[in-house]
C-alpha positions in Angstrom: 48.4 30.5 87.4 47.2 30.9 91.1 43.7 31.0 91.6 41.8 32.9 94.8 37.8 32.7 95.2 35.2 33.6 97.2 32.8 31.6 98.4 28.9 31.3 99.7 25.4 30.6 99.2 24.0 33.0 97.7 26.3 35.5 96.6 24.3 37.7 94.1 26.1 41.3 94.0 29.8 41.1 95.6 32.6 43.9 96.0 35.2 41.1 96.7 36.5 40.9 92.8 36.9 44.3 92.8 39.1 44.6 95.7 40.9 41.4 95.2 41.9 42.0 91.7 43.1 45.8 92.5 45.2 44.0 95.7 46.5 41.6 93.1 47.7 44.8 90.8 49.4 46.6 93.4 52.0 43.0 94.2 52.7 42.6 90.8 50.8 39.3 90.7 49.0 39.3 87.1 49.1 35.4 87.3 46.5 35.5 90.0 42.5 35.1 89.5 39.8 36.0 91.5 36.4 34.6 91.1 32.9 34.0 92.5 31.9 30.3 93.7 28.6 30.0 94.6 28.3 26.6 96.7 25.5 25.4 98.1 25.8 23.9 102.2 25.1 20.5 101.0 28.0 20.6 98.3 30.4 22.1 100.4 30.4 18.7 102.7 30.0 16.3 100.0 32.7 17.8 97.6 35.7 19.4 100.2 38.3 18.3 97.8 37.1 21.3 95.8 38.3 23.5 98.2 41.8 22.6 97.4 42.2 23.6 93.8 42.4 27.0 94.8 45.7 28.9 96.6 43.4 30.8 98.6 39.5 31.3 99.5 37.6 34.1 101.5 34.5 32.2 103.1 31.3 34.2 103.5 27.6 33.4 104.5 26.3 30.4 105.3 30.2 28.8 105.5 31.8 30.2 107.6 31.4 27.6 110.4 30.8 24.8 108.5 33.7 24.9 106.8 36.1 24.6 110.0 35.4 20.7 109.4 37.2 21.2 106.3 40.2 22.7 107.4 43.6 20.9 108.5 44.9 23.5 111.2 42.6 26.9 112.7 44.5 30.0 113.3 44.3 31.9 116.6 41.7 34.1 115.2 39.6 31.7 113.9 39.7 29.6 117.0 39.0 32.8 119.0 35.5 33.2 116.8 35.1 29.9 116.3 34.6 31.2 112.5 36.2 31.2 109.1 36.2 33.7 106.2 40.0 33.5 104.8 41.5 29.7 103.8 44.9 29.8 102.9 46.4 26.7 100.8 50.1 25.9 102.5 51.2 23.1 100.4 47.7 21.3 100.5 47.0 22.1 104.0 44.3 24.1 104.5 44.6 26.9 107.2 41.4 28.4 108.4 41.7 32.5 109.9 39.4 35.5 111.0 40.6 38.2 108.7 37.0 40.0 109.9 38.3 41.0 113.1 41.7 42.2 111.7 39.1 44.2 108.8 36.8 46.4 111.5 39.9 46.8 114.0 42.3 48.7 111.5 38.8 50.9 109.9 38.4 51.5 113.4 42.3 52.6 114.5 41.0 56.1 115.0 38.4 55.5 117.1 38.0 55.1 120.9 37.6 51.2 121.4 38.9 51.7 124.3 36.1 54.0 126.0 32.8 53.7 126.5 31.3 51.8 123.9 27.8 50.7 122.6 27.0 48.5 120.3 24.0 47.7 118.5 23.2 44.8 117.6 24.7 41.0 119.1 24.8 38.9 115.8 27.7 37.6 114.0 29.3 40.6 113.3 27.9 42.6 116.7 29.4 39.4 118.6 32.8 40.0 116.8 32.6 43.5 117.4 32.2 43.3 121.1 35.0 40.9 121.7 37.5 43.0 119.9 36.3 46.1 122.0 36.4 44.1 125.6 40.1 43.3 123.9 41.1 46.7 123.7 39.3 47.8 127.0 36.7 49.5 126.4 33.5 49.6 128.7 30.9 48.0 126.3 26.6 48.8 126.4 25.5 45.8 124.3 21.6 47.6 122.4 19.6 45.4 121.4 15.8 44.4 120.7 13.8 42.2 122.8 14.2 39.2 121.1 17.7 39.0 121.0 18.5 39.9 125.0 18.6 36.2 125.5 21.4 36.2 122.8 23.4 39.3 124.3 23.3 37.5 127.7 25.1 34.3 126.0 27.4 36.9 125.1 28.0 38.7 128.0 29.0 35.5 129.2 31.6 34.7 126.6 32.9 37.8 126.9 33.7 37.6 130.3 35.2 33.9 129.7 37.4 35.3 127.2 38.2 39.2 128.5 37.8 38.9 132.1 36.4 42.3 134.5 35.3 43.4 131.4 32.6 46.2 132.3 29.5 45.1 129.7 25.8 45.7 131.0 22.5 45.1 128.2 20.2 47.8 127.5 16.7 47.8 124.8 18.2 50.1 122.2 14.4 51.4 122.7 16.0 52.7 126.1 19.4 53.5 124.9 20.7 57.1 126.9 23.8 58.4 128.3 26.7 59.7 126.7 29.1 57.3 124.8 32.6 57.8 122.8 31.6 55.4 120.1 28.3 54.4 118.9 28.9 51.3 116.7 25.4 50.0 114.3 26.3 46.0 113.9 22.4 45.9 112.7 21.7 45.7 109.6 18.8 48.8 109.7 19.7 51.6 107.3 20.8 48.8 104.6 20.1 49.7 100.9 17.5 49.8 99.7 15.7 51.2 103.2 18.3 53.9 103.5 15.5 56.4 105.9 16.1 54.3 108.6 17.7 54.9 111.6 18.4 52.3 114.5 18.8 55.3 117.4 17.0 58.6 118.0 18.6 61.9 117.3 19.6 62.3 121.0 21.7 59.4 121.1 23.7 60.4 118.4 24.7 63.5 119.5 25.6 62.3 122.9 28.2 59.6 121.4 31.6 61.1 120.4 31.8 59.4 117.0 30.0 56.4 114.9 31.1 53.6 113.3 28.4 51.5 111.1 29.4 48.5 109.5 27.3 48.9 106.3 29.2 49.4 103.5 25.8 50.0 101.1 24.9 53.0 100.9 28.4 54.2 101.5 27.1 56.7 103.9 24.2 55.7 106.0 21.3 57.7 107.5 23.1 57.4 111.2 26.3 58.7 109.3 25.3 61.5 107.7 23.3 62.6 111.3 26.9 62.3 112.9 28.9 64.0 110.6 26.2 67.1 110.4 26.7 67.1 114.3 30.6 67.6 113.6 31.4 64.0 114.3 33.6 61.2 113.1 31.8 58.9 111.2 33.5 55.5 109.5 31.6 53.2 107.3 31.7 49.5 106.4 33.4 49.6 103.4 36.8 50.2 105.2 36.1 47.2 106.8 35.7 44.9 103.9 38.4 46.3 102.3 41.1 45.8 104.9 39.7 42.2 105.7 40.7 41.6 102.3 44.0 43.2 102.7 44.5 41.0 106.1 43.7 37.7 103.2 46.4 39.1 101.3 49.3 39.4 103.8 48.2 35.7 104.9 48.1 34.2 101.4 51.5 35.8 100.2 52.8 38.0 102.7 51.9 40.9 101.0 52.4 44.6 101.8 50.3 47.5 100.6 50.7 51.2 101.2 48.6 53.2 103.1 47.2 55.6 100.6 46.4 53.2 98.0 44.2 50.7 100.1 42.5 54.2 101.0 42.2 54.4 97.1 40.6 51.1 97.0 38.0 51.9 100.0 36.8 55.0 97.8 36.2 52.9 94.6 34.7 50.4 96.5 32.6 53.4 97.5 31.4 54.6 94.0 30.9 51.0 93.1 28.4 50.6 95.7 26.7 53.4 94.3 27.0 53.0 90.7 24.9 49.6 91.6 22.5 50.7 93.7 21.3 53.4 90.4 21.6 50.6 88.3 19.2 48.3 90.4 17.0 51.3 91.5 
């Protein structure tokens, strides 16, 4: 029996056994587990043989940089983000990827990356967000509050290490105007269980051409449902945890899923979401 994990500090409510297990189903692989480990920072450094009982681990909060120290060999992605959220066991070497970026770049396939971008927020997952875009092009407006331009800067400088003539420029989302052809939240306002909040004003909204919102709870977000009442494209987080999982998957085994069903999985993950928040409300 192989056994897959994921894990953090705390974990409390995860989607990951869900999709794992369903991922699992669709290759055939009933010999497979999935489970929870919660691990605490200071056990994760004094216990790293632990790390290789498993086939396979997806790393999440606060791990996914201290682990690195714990791996034999980085893949480009990983080395690229300087992060780690997928381990896969080759023989007792431990190989350390990115499967995040791989997750919000094929949820975001239909969408303009390559336009004119803004982006709110320049944390973890904003920082990821804006390399990916400058990647593919786009012309990126970093939003963000007053204590993080400091932060943003740093990363308009990395940016421009990594994706030179990238056109970037930093703007208070206070102050955010003009017309976009992707508004992307990487904050985490609108999060269950404050789910009246919005991080931008009507206006903004219905200058952008479509939205993409990396929440995943509630499955449809306040700035969502404002977009798609305006007629506009609106894509949610959960696509994006579910195909970082499937990226986890083709690593580990080499796996291949069809299109439709991993849709299938996004939409359970979906009422999931849901059934939990009435449970907890």
């Amino acid at each position: 029996m192989k056994k897959y994990a994921l894990i953090g500090h705390p974990l409390g409510h995860s989607m990951s056994p869900l999709i794992h297990e369903k991922l699992f189903d669709y290759s055939g692989l009933s010999d497979c587990t999935y489970e929870l480990v919660d691990i605490a920072p200071e056990e994760l450094l004094s216990s790293p043989e632990r790390l290789r009982e498993f086939s396979g681990l997806n790393v999440t909060i606060p791990h996914k940089q201290a682990v690195i120290s714990l791996t034999d060999e980085l893949g480009e992605s990983a080395l690229r983000y300087n992060s780690v959220n997928c381990i896969d066991n080759k023989n007792g070497r431990l190989i350390g990827y990115n499967t995040d970026c791989d997750g919000f770049v094929r949820s975001a396939e239909r969408l303009p990356l390559g336009g004119k971008v803004a982006i709110l927020g320049c944390g973890g997952v904003g920082r990821m967000i804006a390399i990916e875009v400058a990647r593919h092009g786009g012309t990126i407006t970093l939003a963000v509050i007053p204590q993080d331009v400091k932060t943003a800067q740093a990363l308009v400088t990395e940016i421009l290490e990594k994706c030179p003539g990238t056109s970037i420029r930093i703007e208070l989302i206070s102050e955010l105007n003009g017309c976009f052809d992707l508004l992307i939240n990487a904050t985490p306002v609108g999060m269950f269980p404050k789910v009246d909040a919005c991080a931008v004003s009507d206006k903004v909204i219905e200058d952008c051409g479509s939205v993409f919102d990396v929440i995943y709870n509630p499955k449809e977000t306040l700035l969502m449902k404002k977009a798609r009442a305006m007629g506009k494209t609106a894509v949610g987080g959960a696509a994006m945890l579910v195909y970082q999982a499937v990226r986890a998957h083709e690593i580990w085994y080499g796996a291949e899923f069809d299109d439709g069903y991993v849709d299938q999985i996004i939409l359970e993950v979906e009422d999931a979401v849901e059934a939990m928040n009435k449970r907890d409300a």
